[in-house]
C-alpha positions as CSV (number, residue, x, y, z in Angstrom):
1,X,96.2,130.8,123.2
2,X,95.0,130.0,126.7
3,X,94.2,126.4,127.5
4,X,90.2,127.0,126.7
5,X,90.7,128.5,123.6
6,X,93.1,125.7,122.5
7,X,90.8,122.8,123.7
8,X,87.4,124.5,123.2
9,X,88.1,126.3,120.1
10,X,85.2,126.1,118.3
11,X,83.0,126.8,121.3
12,X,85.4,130.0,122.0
13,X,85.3,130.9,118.5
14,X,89.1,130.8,118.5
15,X,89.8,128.3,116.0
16,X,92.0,130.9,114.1
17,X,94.3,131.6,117.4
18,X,95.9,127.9,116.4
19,X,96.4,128.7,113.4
20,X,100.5,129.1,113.5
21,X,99.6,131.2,110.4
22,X,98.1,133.4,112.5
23,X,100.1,132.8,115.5
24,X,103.7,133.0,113.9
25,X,103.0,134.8,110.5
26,X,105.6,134.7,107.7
27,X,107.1,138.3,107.4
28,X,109.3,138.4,104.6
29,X,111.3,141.5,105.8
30,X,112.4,139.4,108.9
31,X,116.8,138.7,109.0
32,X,117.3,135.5,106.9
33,X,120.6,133.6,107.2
34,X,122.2,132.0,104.2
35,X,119.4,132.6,102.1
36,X,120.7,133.8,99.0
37,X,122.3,131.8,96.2
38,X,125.9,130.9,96.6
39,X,126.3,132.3,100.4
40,X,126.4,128.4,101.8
41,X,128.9,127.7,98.9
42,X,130.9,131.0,100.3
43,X,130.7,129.7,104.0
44,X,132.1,125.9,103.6
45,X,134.6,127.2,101.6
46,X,135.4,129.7,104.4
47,X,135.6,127.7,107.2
48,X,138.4,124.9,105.0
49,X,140.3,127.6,104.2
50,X,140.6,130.4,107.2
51,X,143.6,130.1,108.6
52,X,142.4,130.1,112.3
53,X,139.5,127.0,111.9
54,X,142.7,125.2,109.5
55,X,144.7,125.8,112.7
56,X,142.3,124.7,115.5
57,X,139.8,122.2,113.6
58,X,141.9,120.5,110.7
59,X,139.1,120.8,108.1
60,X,138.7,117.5,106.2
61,X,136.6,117.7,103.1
62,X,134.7,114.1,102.7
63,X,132.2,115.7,99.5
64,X,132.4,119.2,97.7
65,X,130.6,121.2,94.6
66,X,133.2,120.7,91.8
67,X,132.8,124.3,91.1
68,X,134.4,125.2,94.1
69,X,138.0,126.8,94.2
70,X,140.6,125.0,93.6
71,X,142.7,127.1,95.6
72,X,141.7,125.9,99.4
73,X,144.6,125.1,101.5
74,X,145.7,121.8,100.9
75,X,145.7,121.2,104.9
76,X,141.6,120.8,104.1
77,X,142.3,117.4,102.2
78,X,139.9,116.4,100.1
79,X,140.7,112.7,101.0
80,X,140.5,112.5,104.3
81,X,143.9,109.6,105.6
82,X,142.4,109.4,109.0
83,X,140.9,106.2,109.6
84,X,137.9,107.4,111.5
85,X,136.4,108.4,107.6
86,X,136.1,106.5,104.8
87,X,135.1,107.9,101.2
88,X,134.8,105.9,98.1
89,X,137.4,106.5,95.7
90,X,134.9,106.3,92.5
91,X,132.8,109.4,94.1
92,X,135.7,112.2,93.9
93,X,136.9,110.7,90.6
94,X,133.6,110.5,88.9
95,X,132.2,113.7,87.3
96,X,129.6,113.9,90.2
97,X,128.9,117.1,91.6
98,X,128.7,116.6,94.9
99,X,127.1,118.6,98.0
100,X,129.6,119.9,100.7
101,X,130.1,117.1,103.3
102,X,133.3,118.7,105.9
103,X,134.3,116.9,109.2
104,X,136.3,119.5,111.9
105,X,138.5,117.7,114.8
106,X,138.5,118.5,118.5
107,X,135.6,121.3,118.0
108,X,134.4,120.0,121.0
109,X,136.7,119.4,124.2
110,X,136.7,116.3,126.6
111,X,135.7,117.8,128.9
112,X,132.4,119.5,127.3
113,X,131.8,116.1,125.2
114,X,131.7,114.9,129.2
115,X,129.4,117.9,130.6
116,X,127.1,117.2,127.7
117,X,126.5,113.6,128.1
118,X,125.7,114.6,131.7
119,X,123.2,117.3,131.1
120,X,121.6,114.4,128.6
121,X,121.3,112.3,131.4
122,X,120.2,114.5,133.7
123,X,117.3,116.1,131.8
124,X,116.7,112.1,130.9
125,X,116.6,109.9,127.5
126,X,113.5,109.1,125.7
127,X,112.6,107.0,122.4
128,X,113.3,109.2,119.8
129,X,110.7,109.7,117.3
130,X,109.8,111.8,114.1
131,X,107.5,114.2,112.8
132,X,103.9,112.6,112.4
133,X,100.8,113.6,111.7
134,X,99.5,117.0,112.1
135,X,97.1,118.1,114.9
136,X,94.4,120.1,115.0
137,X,96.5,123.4,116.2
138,X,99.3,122.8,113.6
139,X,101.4,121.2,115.2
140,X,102.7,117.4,114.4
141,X,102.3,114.1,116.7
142,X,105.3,112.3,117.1
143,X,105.7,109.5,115.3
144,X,108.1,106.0,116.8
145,X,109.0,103.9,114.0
146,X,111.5,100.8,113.9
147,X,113.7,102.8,111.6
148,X,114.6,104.6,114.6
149,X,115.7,103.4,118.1
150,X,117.7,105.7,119.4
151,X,116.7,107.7,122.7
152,X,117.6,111.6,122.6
153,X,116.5,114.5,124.6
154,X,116.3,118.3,124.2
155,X,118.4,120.5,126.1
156,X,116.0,123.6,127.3
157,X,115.6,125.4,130.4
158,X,118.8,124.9,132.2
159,X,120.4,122.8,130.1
160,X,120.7,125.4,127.3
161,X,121.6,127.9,130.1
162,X,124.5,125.8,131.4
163,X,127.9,127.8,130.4
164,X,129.2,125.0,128.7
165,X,126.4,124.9,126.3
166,X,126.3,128.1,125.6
167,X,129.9,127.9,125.1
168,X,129.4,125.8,122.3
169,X,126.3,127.2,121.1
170,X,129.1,130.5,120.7
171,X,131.3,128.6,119.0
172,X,128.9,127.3,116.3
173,X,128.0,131.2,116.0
174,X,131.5,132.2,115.4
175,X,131.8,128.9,112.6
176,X,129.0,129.9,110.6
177,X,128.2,133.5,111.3
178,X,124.2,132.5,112.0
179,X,122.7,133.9,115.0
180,X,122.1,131.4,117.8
181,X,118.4,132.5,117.5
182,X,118.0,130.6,114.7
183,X,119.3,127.2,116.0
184,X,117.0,124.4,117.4
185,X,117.9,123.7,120.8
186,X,120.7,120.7,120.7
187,X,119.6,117.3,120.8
188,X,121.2,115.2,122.9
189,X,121.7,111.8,121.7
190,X,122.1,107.9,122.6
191,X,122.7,104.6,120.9
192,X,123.1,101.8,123.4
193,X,124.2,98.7,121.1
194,X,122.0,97.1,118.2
195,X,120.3,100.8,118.3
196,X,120.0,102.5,115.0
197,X,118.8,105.2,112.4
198,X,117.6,104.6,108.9
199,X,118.6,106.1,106.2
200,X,116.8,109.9,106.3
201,X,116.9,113.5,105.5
202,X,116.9,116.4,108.7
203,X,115.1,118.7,105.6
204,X,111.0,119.2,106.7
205,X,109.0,120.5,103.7
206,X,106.8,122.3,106.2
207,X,109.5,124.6,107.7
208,X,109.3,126.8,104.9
209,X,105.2,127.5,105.7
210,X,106.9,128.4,109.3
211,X,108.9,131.9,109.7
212,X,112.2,130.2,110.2
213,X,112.1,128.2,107.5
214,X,114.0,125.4,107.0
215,X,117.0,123.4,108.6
216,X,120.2,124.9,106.3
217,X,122.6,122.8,108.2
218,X,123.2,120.1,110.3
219,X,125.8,119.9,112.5
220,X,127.0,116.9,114.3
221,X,128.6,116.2,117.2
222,X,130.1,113.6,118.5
223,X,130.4,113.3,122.0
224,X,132.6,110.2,123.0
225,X,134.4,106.9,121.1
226,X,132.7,104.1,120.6
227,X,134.2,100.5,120.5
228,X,132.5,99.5,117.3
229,X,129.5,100.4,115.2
230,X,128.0,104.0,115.1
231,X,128.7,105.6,112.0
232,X,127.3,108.2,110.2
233,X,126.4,107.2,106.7
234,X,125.6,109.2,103.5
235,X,124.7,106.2,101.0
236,X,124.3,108.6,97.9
237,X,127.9,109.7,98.4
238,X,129.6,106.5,99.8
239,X,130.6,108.6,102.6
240,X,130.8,107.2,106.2
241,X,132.2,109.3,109.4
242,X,133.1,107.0,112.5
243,X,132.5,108.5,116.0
244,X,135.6,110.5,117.3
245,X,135.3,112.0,120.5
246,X,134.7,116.0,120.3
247,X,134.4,115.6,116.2
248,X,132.2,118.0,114.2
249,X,130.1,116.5,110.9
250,X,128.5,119.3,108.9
251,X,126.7,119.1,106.2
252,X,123.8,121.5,104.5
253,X,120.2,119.8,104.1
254,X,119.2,122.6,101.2
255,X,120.4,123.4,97.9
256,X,123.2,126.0,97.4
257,X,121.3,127.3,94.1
258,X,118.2,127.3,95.5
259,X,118.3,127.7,99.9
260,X,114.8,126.9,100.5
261,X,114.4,123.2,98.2
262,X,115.6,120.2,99.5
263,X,119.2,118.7,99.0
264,X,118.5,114.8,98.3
265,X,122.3,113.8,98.1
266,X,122.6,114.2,101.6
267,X,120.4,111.8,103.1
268,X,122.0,110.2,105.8
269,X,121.5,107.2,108.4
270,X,123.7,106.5,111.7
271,X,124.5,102.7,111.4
272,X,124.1,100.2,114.1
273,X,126.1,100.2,117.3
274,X,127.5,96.9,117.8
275,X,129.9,97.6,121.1
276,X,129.4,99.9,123.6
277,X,127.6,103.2,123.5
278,X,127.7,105.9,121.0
279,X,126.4,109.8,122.6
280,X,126.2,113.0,120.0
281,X,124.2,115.9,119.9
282,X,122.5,117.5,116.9
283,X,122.6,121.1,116.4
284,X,120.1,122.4,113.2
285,X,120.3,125.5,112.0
286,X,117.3,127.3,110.0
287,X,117.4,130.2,107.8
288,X,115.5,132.4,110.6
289,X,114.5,133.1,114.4
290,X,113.5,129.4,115.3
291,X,113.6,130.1,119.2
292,X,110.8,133.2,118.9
293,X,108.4,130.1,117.2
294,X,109.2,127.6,119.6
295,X,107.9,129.9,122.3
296,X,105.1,130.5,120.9
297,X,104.0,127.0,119.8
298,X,104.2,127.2,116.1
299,X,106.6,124.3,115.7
């Protein structure tokens, strides 16, 4: 809508143009990615056990479904030695039946962990904050809380065309076979020391009322060392992932059985920085064209 019918709606009698039912309709023909039951299952298992990602990434399982084949290579371990990831023991001897929680080294290389952080700080940090109420167009208000003290930034315009980013943004593609229409644009992320995030899920009940529905997967990036602090933390799976420069954490936010409901287990919090300064970049993935609504306001 044009700026009159968005402000003056009711006096333009376009109160229906803000509607993002209207605006961005559901159409339930439209490509869906890892929408049907068992294709996430069928892609983590895929990406520990193809010989090229086993080759370049060094899969390390941290959580899996116990229904999943026992016949992955054993160079996916399900313990993972390295000392950048803990796991508790009682987790993978228990009878739980745990979501898929995979960590994959050097996905990103020094030197585009290095042109990331730049375009960060060139496009410029700001508080991060999450979804809040919802305005009168349908749209949400961001919402600050002291659960949350990071400062991130998106990376649009020419920071999603710089070649390096759409380097990566390739690579991700090639990883999980979703179009990159269908990923948010990556956020850029900092934690200066004594900065936080509480405990919380990247699944939004309202994505599936949009027509890319919701976040499948997160991936995680993680764009430098950091002296101390910074970890990602899953508390229902005793599960916590140190920073390692150019690391990839993925995990999915919905339910293998059922793509569209939310996957509690894999709530997650990144723990406090205590020495020197942790940078990352989320990259979310939904089931369909996110970048067709983004344009057209009905985020």
């Amino acid at each position: 809508p044009t700026y009159m019918q968005k402000m003056c709606a009711p006096s333009c009698r376009s109160c229906h143009a803000l509607d993002p039912k209207f605006k961005c309709p559901l159409d339930e023909n439209a490509p869906k990615a890892l929408s049907k039951e068992g294709d996430l299952n069928a892609l983590f298992e895929r990406i520990v056990s193809d010989p090229q990602f086993l080759t370049q990434y060094n899969p390390t399982i941290l959580s899996r479904p116990s229904s999943s084949s026992s016949s992955i290579s054993a160079s996916a371990s399900s313990v993972n030695n390295n000392s950048n990831n803990t796991i508790d023991e009682e987790v993978l001897e228990g009878d739980d039946d745990g979501p898929w929680v995979i960590t994959l080294d050097n996905f990103l290389s020094d030197d585009e962990c290095d042109r990331l952080i730049q375009l960060g700080h060139d496009k410029g940090y700001e508080r991060s904050a999450d979804t809040g109420a919802k305005k009168f167009d349908g749209t949400h208000e961001k919402f600050i809380n002291n659960g949350r003290t990071s400062t991130n930034t998106f990376c649009i315009g020419d920071c999603e065309k710089d070649p390096v980013t759409q380097r990566v943004t390739r690579r991700i593609g090639h990883l999980t076979g979703v179009p990159p229409i269908n990923y948010e644009y990556l956020q850029l992320l900092r934690y200066t020391p004594g900065q936080f995030y509480n405990t919380h899920h990247d699944y939004a009940h309202y994505h599936n009322e949009r027509p890319f529905g919701p976040r499948i997967i997160t991936i995680f990036l993680y764009l430098n060392d950091v002296d101390d602090g910074g970890a990602t933390a899953f508390p229902n799976l005793g599960i916590e992932v140190k920073p390692a420069k150019g690391k990839a954490l993925i995990w999915p936010s919905v339910l293998d059985e059922h793509p569209t409901k939310i996957d509690i287990r894999t709530r997650h919090g990144a723990l406090n920085v205590t020495d020197g300064i942790k940078y990352a970049a989320n990259a979310w993935l939904h089931q369909g064209d996110f970048k067709s609504a983004h344009a057209k306001g009905c985020v």
